[in-house]
Structures are given as C-alpha cells and as structure tokens.
Residue, then its C-alpha position, 0 to 999 in steps of 0.5 A: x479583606x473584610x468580606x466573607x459569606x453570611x454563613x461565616x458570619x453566622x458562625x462566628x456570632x457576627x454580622x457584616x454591615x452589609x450584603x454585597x449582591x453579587x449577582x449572576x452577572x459578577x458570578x459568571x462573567x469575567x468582566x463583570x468579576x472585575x468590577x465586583x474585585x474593584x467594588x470590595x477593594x473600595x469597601x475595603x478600603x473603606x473598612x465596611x465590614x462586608x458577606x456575600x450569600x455565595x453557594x446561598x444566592x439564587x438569581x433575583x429572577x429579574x430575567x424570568x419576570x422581564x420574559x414573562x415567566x412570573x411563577x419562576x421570578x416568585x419561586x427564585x424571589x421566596x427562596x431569596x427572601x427566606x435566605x436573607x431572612x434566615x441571616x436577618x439582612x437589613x441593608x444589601x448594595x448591588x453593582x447591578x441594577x436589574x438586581x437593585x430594582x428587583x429587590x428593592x421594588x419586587x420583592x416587597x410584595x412577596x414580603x421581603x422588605x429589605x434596605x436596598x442600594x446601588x454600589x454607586x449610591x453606597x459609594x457616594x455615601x461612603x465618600x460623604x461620610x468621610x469612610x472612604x478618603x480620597x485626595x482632592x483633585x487639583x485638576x480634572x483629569x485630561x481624560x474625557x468620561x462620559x457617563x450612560x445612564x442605566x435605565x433600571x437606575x435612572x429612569x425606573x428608580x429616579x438616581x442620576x447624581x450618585x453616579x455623576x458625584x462618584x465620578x467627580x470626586x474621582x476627578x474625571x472630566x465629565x461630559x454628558x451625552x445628547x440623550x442622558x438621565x430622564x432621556x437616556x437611550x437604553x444599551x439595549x440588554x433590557x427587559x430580557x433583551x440581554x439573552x436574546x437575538x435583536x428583531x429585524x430593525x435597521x439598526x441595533x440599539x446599542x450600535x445606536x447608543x455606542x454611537x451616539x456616546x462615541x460622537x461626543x468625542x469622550x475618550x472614556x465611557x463609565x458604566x454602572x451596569x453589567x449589562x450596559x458593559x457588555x452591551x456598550x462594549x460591543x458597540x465600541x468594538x464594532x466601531x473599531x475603537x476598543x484600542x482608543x476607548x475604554x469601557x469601565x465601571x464607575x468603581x473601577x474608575x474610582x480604584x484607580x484614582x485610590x490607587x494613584x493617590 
C-alpha cells in the first residue's frame, strides 16, 4: 500500500501526490470504512502515491456551520488549514462530499486555498489518464444500477458526469431516476439533518427518495456519498428489499470490476 500519514511522509523527505480526506464518516462508520479500503485499493492500483492526516484530521466543521454554530465551523477550519499548511498540501480528493465542498468552497475565505476533488472526479481522471486500466466491457452488465446524485456534488458543485463516466467504464447498465442531476431529491441527511430526528411530516425524505429509486426497477443503487449510504440504505431496508437491492459506493463498483478483470 502506497498510503501512509503526511507525518510519515514528512519524515521521510517525501511528499505523496495526494491527501486522501478521510473524514468523520470513514473514520467511525464501518460501512463508510469500506468504501474508504475500495478507494485506496484503486489509488493502489493506480500507483498514486497517497497519506492521510490521521490522529492530525480534525472534522472539516461542515455539520457545525450547516447547524448554525459558525465559530465552531472556524475554530475546526483554522486548525485544518494550519495542519495542511504545515505539510504544504496541494491537491487533497475526499470520498465525501459535504467534506469536498467545505474545503473547496469555505475554507478559502479563511485562507486555505487548496486543489480540492471528489473521489469520483479523481477516478475519472485516473482512468482518462491511462494510470488506472481497465479491460473493456464487451457487454454491459446484466445488473441495472442507478445512480442518486449527492446534492453537495451535484447541485452545490455542479458535478454530474464523473460519477455516470466512472460507473460506464465499469460497465454498469445505467438507468437514471424520475428526479436526477439539477432535480435530484435529496437523501435527506443534509444541512445538518444527518444528526437529528425528522420533523413531524407525512413522510421522510429519504423513504421518499428510496422509493422513488426502487420504482425504477434498479437491482442496484450507486452512491457517492456517506451520508446518502446510510440514508438510502435505511430506506432499502424499510421497503424489505435489502436481501434484492445492493446499496454500493461507485469505488466499490468500480473494485469489483478490477477484481473480476
């Protein structure tokens, strides 16, 4: 494995070509771990030579600021920036897009300007650049898999293709949803949402969302957010369907399709 912390690095004489931000999400939740092991099995593969900040990583403070608690979002965003200062971090890729938008979009105004990219953006361009080879598909998978636009990676930054090329080149049937890219309906973990109960309504959002990718008739639903993972796969669960319907993160698609190469 070529990954290992910036500290490491550092003590070495040696800098990686990229910061993998781990995140809250990847660090405590066991599925979101998951996604973060098929991630750098790909970079691996790839030959990107990859750290992480580990014990150094404070949360990006994406939950605080969505709740409203702004000095705490600045208090955790100066400690990151002087942390990814110190190592002089240029170009970091996230697996989560709550973490890509707040270092990417935020934390400029508090001075840290740093090159910031999805995991499927990072993919894509691993892919395009020849580093990580795939055999072509001859045939589209029997499989269908449709995929539910996060809303920090699509409608807050405008990224709709990465994600869709990523899953082609793994040779996924792709269908697309009633509501998707500019009118994709949230999970329902937004804006803070993830850490608090629903308001009274007639239904929650993401039975809604489930519902509505269920419908479809999709044997699989791509992800390529934590939060939409367990949001989505809650909602999978509550229709019965988690023995018929997998809920997977684009890398982990895209793993398997290396693996079964």
């Amino acid at each position: 494995m070529a990954g290992k912390t910036l500290a490491a690095w550092a003590a070495a004489g040696e800098k990686p070509e990229i910061l993998y931000w781990v995140g809250c999400a990847a660090s405590y939740d066991d599925r979101a771990q998951r996604v973060a092991r098929a991630f750098v099995q790909l970079l691996d593969a790839a030959g990107v030579r990859w750290g992480i900040l580990g014990p150094e990583e404070a949360c990006t403070g994406d939950p605080a600021k969505r709740a409203g608690h702004d000095f705490l979002f600045q208090m955790l965003a100066l400690q990151n920036i002087q942390t990814l200062r110190t190592y002089e971090v240029q170009r970091i890729v996230a697996t989560c897009p709550h973490c890509f938008n707040t270092l990417k979009n935020e934390y400029p105004d508090l001075g840290g300007a740093f090159e910031v990219w999805h995991h499927s953006q990072y993919l894509w361009h691993l892919i395009q650049t020849g580093r990580l080879r795939l055999p072509p598909s001859l045939s589209q998978e029997e499989v269908e898999t449709i995929f539910h636009d996060p809303c920090y990676l699509g409608r807050g930054n405008g990224e709709y293709e990465a994600p869709r090329a990523v899953l082609r080149q793994a040779g996924v049937r792709l269908v697309e949803a009633p509501r998707s890219r500019d009118f994709a309906l949230c999970c329902g973990a937004g804006g803070a949402q993830m850490f608090k109960e629903p308001e009274p309504g007639r239904k929650d959002i993401n039975i809604e969302r489930t519902e509505e990718l269920l419908a479809t008739g999709a044997q699989r639903i791509a992800v390529g957010c934590p939060f939409c993972m367990t949001m989505i796969r809650d909602g999978v669960k509550h229709a019965g369907k988690e023995q018929k319907v997998e809920v997977l993160d684009i890398a982990e698609i895209l793993v398997e399709k290396l693996k079964n190469s």
